[in-house]
Every structure is written in C-alpha cells, then in structure tokens.
N, C-alpha and C positions, 0 to 999 in steps of 0.2 A: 769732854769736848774742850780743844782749845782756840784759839781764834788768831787767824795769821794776815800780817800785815801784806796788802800787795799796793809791791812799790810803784804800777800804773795808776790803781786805783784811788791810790791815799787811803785807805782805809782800811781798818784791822773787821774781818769778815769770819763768819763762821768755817769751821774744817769742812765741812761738807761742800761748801761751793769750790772745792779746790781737787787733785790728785795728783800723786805722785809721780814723777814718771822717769825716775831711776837716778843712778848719778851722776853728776854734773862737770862739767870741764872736759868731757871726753874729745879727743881731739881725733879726727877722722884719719884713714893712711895719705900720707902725704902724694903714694905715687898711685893709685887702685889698680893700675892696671900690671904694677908690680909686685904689688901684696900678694903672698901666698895663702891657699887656704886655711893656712893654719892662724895665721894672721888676723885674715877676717873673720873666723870664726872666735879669735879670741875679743876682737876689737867688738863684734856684734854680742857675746852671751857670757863675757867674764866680766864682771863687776867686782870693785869693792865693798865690802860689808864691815864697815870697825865699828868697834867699840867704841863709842864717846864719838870727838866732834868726825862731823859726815857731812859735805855739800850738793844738795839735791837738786834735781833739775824737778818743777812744779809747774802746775799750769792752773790759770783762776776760770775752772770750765763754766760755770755759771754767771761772772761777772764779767770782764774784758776780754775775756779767753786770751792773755796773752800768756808766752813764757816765761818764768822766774827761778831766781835760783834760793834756794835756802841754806843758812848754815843751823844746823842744828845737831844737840847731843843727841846719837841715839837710847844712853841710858837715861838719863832722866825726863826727853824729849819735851823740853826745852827749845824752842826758837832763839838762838843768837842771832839770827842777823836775818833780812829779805833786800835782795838787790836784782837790778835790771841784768837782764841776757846783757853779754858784753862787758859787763862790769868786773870788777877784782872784789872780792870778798873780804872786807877788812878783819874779820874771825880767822886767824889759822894756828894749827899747830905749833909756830914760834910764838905766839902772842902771851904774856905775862900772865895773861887773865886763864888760859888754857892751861896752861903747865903748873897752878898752884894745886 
C-alpha cells in the first residue's frame, strides 16, 4: 500500500480512498461536429501506456471527490508529483531529474 498526497485535501491519504481514471492532459476535438469517426474513436479508447514517467488523471472518491492529476513512474510506481485539474505538471520528460 502506498499513500497519495491530494492537492484539495492537504493530506497524504491511503490508496484505497482514491481511483485511477486513465491518462491525463487529454484534450477533446476541437470542432465534434467535424471529427470523423475515426477520430473519435481514437480520441475515446487510444491511450498512452509508457514505460516510466505517466501523468494520470485521479479522483479522491472517498474524501473530496474531487479531480487530480498525478505524475508518477510507472516502473517503480513512485508518486512524483499531485496537482490541481488545470495546473502544468512540474515533473516532465525535459526535467534533469528524469533523464539521469
């Protein structure tokens, strides 16, 4: 078990009051009503899966029930970072700390 900080909350909280709910930053089609199905099909059911760092979209279902995003390694799964919907994720792939 490990214990994730939610950034509404202030408080770092057991994995169980939380759930994943896929990857994060996904950004919707700009025009819907010009998106072709192929489109929407990949914008609804293609996701990314890497190796190492991943930013997740989360929700604290038992405490605030609000939305959050997480950066986290998925190999050694590790929490880098918990930030607000809306927010820029200071964890990324250019970062010093990533690429050693």
């Amino acid at each position: 078990m490990f214990y994730i900080y939610c950034p509404y909350c202030g408080e770092h909280r057991e994995e169980e009051e939380f759930h994943a709910k896929g990857q994060a930053h996904l950004a919707r089609p700009a025009d819907p009503d010009a998106t072709s199905d192929k489109e929407w099909g990949n914008f609804l059911y293609f996701r990314s899966n890497p190796r190492g760092l991943h930013h997740e979209l989360w929700i604290h279902a038992i405490g605030c029930r609000r939305f959050f995003n997480i950066a986290r390694d998925t190999q050694s799964y590790e929490i880098l970072e918990t930030y607000r919907i809306g927010e820029k994720p200071s964890v990324t792939l250019t970062n010093d700390t990533q690429q050693a």
